[in-house]
C-alpha positions in Angstrom: 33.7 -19.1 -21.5 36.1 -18.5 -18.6 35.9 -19.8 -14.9 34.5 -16.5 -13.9 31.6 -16.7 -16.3 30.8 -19.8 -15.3 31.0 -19.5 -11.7 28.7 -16.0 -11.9 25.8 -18.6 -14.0 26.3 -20.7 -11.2 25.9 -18.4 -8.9 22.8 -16.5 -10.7 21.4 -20.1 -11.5 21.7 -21.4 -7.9 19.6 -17.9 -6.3 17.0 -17.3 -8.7 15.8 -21.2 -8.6 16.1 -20.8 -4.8 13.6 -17.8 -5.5 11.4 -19.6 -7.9 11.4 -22.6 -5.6 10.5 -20.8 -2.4 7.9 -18.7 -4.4 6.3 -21.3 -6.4 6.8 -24.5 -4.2 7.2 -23.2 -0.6 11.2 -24.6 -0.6 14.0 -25.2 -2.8 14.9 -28.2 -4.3 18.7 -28.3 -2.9 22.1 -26.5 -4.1 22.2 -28.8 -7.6 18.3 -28.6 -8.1 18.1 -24.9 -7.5 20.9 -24.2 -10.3 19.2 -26.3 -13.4 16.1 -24.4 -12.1 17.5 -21.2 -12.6 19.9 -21.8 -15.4 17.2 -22.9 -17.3 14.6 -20.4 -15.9 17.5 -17.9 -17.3 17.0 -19.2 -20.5 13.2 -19.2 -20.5 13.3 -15.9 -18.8 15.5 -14.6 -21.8 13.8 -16.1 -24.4 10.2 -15.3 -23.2 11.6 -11.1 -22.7 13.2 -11.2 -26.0 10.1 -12.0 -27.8 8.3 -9.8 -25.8 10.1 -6.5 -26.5 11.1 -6.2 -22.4 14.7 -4.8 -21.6 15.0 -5.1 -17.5 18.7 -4.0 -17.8 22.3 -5.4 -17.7 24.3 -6.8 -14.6 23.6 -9.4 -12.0 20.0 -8.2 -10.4 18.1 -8.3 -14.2 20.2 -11.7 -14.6 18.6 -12.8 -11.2 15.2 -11.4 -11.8 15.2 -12.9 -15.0 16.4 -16.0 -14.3 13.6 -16.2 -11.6 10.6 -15.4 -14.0 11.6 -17.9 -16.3 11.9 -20.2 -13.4 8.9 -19.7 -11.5 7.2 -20.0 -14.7 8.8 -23.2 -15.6 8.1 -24.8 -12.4 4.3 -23.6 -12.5 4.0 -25.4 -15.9 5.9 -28.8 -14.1 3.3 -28.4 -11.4 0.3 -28.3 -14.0 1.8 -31.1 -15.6 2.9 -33.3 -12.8 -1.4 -32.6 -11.5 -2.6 -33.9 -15.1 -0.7 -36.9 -14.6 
């Protein structure tokens, strides 16, 4: 992995859990927060359209909007777990 590859997840990680968080939450959860959100909302997001058959496209706007699904859903599963506790 180069720098520019890791700077464009960081970058991708840091917006779409900024999305998630203002969408699911009402606010982010700050500039380190908001990347392991998305990063591993991109990963989620990835897995969960790979098993369902869905392509959104290549480049950094289906990176975003997939990084963002899988956010948003992770954080709605935190949120439904941090209410059971």
């Amino acid at each position: 992995m180069d720098n520019h590859s890791l700077i464009a997840w960081l970058v991708i990680g840091a917006i779409a859990g900024w999305l998630a968080g203002t969408f699911v939450r009402g606010g982010g959860f700050g500039l380190i927060g908001d990347i392991v959100v998305g990063i591993i909302g991109a990963f989620i997001g990835g897995w969960l359209a790979g098993v369902l058959h869905i392509h959104v496209g290549t480049g950094w706007i289906s990176a975003i909007l997939t990084g963002f699904v899988g956010a948003a859903l992770l954080l709605i599963i935190l949120r439904a777990v941090r209410r059971r506790a």
